[in-house]
VEXROZA-939872 format. One line per 10 residues: number of its first residue (from 0); for each residue x, z, y of C-alpha. Coordinates in Angstrom, 3 decimals. Layout:
% VEXROZA-939872
NUM> X Z Y; ...
This chain:
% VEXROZA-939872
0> 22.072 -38.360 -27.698; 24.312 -38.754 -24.808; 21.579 -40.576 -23.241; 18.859 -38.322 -23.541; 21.208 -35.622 -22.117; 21.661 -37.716 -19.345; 17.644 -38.060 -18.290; 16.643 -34.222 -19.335; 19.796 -33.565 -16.676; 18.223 -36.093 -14.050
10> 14.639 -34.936 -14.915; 15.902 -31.647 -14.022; 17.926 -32.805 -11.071; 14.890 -34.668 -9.483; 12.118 -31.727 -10.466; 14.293 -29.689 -8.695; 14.521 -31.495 -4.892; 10.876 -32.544 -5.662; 10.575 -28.463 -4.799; 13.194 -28.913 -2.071
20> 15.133 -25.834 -4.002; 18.117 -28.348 -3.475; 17.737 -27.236 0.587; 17.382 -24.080 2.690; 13.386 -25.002 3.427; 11.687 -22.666 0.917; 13.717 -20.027 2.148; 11.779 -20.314 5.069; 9.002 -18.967 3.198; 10.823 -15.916 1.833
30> 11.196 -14.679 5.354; 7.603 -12.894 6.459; 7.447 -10.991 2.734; 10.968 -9.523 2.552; 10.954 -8.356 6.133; 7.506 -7.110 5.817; 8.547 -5.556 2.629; 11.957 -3.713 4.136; 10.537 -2.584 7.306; 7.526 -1.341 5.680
40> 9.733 0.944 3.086; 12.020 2.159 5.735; 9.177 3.253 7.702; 7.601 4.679 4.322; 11.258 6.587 4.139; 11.191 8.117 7.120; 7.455 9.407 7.433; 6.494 12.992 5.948; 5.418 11.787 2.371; 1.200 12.311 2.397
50> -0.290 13.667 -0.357; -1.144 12.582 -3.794; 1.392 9.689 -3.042; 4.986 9.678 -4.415; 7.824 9.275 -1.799; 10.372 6.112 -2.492; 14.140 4.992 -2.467; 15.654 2.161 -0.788; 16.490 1.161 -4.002; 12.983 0.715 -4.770
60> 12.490 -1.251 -1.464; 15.137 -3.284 -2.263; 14.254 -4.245 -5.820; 10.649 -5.067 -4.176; 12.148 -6.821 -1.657; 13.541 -9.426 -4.495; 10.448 -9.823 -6.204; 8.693 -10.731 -3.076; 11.618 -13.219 -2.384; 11.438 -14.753 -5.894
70> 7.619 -15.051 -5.777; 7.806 -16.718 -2.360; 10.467 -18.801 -3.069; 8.587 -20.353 -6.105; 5.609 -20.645 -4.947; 6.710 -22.608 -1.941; 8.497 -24.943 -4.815; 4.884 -25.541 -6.403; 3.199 -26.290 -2.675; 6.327 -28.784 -1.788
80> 5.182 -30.975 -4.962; 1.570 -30.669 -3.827; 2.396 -31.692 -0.523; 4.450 -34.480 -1.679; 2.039 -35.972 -4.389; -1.201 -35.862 -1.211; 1.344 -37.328 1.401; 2.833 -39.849 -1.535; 1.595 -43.338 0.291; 2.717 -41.592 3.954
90> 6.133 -40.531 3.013; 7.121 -44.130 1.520; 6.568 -45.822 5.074; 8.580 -42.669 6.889; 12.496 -42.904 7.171; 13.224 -39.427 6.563; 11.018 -38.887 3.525; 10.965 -42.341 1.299; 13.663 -41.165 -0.528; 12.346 -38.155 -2.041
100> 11.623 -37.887 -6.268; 7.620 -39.157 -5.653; 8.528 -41.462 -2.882; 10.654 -43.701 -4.856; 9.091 -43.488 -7.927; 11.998 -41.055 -10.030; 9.176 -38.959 -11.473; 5.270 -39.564 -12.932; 2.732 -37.779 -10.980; 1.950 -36.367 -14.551
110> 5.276 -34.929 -14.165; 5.081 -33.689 -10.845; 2.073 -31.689 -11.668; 2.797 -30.168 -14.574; 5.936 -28.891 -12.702; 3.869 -27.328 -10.246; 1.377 -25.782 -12.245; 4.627 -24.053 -13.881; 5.685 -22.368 -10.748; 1.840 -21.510 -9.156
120> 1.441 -19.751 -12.515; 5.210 -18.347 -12.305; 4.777 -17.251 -8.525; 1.382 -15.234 -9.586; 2.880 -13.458 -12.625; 5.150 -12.372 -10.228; 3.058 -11.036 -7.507; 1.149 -9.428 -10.393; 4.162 -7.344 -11.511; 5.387 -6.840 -8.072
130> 1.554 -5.116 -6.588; 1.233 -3.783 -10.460; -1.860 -5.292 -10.928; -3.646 -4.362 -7.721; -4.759 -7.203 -4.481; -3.108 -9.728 -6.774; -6.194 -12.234 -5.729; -6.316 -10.974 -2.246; -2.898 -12.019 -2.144; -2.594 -15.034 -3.617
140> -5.967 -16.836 -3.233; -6.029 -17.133 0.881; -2.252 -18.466 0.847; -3.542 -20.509 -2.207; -6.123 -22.466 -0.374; -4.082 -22.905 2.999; -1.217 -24.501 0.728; -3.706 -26.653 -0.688; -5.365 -27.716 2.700; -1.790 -28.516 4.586
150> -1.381 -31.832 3.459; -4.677 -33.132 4.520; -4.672 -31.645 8.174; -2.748 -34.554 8.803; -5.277 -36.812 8.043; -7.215 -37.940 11.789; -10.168 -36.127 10.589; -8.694 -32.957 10.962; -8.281 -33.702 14.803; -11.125 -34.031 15.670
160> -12.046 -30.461 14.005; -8.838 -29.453 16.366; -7.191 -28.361 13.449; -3.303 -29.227 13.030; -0.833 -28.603 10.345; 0.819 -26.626 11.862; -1.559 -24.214 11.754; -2.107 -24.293 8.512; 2.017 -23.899 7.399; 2.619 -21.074 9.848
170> -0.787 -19.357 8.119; 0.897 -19.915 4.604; 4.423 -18.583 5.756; 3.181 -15.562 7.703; 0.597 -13.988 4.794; 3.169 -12.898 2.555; 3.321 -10.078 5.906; 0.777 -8.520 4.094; 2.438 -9.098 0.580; 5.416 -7.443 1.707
180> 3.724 -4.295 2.724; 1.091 -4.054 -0.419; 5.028 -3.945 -2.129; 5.345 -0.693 -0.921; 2.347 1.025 0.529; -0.467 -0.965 -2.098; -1.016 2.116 -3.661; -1.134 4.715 -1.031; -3.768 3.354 1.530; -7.218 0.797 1.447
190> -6.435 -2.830 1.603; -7.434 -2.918 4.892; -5.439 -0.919 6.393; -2.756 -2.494 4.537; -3.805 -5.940 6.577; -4.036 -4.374 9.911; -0.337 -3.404 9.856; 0.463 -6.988 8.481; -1.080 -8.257 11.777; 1.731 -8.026 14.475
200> 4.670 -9.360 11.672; 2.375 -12.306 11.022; 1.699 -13.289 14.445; 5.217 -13.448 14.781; 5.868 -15.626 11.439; 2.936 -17.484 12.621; 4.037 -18.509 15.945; 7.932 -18.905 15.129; 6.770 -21.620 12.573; 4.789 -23.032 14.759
210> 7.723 -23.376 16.948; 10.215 -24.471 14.350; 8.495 -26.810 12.647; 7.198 -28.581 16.245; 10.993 -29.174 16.758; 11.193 -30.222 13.171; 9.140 -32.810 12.640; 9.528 -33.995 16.016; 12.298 -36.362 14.213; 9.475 -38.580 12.777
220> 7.639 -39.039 15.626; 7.736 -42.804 16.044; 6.802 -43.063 12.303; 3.682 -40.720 13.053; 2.822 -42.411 15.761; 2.622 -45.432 13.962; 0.757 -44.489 11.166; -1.773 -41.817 13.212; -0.372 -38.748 11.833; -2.042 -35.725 12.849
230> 0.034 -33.199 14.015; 1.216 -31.169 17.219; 3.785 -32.976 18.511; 2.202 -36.054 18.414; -0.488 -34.639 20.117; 2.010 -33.718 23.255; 3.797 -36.590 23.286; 6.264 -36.936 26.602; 5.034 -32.964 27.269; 7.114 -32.172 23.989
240> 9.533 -30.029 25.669; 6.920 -27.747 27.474; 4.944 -26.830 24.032; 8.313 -25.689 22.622; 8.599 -23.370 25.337; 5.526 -21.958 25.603; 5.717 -21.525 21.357; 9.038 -19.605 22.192; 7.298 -17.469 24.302; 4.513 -16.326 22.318
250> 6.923 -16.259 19.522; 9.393 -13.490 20.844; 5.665 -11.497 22.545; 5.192 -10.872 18.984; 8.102 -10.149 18.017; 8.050 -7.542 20.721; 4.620 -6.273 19.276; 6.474 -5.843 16.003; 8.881 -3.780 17.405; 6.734 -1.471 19.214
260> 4.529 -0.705 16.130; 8.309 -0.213 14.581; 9.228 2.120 16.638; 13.032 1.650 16.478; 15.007 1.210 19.764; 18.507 -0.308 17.552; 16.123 -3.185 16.043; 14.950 -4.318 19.732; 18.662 -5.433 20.556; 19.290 -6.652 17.425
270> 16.264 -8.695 16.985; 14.759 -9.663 20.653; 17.901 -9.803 21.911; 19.333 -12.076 19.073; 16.111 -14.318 19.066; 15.551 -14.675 22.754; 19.223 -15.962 23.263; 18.868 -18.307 20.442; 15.786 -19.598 22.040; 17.296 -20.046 25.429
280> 20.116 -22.340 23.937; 18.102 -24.187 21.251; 15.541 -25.550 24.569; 18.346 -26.124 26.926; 19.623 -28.619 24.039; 16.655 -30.086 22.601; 16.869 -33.709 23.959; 13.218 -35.332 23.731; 15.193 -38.661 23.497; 17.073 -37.470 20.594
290> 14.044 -36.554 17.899; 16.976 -36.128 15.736; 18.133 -33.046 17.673; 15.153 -31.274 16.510; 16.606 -30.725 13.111; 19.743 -28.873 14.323; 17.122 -26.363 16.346; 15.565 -25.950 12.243; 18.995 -24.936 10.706; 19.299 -22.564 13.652
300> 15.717 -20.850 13.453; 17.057 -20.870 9.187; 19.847 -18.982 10.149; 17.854 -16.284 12.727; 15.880 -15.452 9.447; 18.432 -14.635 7.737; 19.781 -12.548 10.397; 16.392 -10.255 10.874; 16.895 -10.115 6.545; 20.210 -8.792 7.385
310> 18.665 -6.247 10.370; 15.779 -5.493 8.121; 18.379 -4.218 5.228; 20.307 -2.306 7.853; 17.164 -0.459 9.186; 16.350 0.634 5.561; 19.825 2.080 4.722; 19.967 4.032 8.089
């Protein structure tokens, strides 16, 4: 008995990293939907309620807020297993990633899946109670299939259709924009409309994780290189340092659009100011001889999310 307490505990244990829910990285995904999702109810708020449409609380916005968190959250759980069964021979010849459940052989790809399919089908019974039953495929299925082509956009083919992972992550981390405001306006104007206002917060989602990960992932770029990998920064190579910058600035360009479409002065400080400060330091210390120091530059970008969460909230309760 003792025993089989012991492996349900491990099973659990490793099912749980295999979604990386024992780091900050799916949080990452949580990011685009919850700010979308608060900035689009305090504008809501604040806007002469239009007819035939119900006005809201904050304490709606907020509640909607955590769906769109929880749904994110585990549906980035059930891509992380995805990624890491396609990518299963590639992370057991890379350093940083050998060690993870798949990698070293602590779970069954029988179990793997399963565990995914749990939280895909978790994440869209969420989004489901969260738009009521309205878009629920129009906001699940494009995020769906750019989940499911990440992994293999590492793959040399894929360079030679120009087409990097990168793109393909920041796409899946800067959709939920729309999510977040189909939380609050879904009912009250056409879907389109709903994904033209998504368009400057997903730009800037887009762009920032372009950014982050670049720095990221830089720290297995003699691994990549070795095995061919297909991504950005093997792609610039010694010129590392000058595609971070130029990702920082069309990062904080969008985040400008955002806040002109916003149209609140107190978020420009507390968001440009914050990010473009943050930038500045995290590119005066990223050391292209130290791949290693690109992972300090991730925890930082981490912790800028959470402080635009933290803005966000404070822009809905004034």
């Amino acid at each position: 008995m003792a025993d089989n307490q012991r492996s349900l505990k491990q099973l659990t244990i490793d099912l749980l990293t295999l979604s990386r829910f024992n780091r900050y990285n799916p949080l990452l995904a949580t990011f685009a939907g919850v700010w979308a999702t608060l900035l689009a109810g305090s504008h809501k708020i604040t806007q002469p309620p239009v007819q035939g449409t119900d006005s809201i609380s904050s304490e709606y916005v907020l509640r909607q807020a955590l769906l769109c968190f929880t749904c994110s959250f585990v549906f980035c759980g059930a891509g992380m297993v995805w990624n890491d069964w396609i990518d299963l021979h590639i992370d057991r010849q890379v350093a940083r990633t050998k060690n993870r459940p798949l990698a070293r052989g602590a779970l069954t790809t029988s179990e793997a899946l399963v565990w995914m399919g749990v939280q895909y089908i978790g994440s869209w019974l969420l989004v489901s109670w969260m738009l009521e039953e309205e878009n629920v495929p129009a906001a699940m299925l494009p995020v769906t299939v750019s989940t499911i082509l990440y992994p293999f956009a590492k793959r040399p083919t894929f360079r030679r259709l120009r087409i990097y992972p990168q793109y393909l992550l920041g796409f899946t981390l800067a959709y939920p924009s729309l999510i977040g405001i189909l939380a609050i306006k879904g009912h009250s104007q056409p879907l389109s409309t709903s994904l033209t206002e998504s368009v400057p917060l997903a730009i800037t989602v887009f762009t920032w994780t372009l950014y982050l990960n670049t720095a990221y992932s830089y720290q297995d770029i003699v691994d990549d290189q070795k095995m061919n990998v297909n991504s950005s920064y093997v792609l610039a190579g010694s010129y590392i340092h000058y595609l971070l910058m130029f990702l920082a600035v069309l990062a904080l360009g969008a985040v400008g659009w955002q806040l002109h479409t916003q149209g609140s002065q107190w978020l420009w400080g507390s968001w440009m100011g914050v990010w473009l400060w943050s930038f500045l330091g995290q590119l005066v210390r990223f050391d292209k001889g130290r791949p290693e120091s690109g992972g300090a530059m991730h925890r930082e970008n981490f912790g800028l999310g959470v402080w635009t969460v933290f803005i966000c909230v404070v822009e809905l309760v004034l």
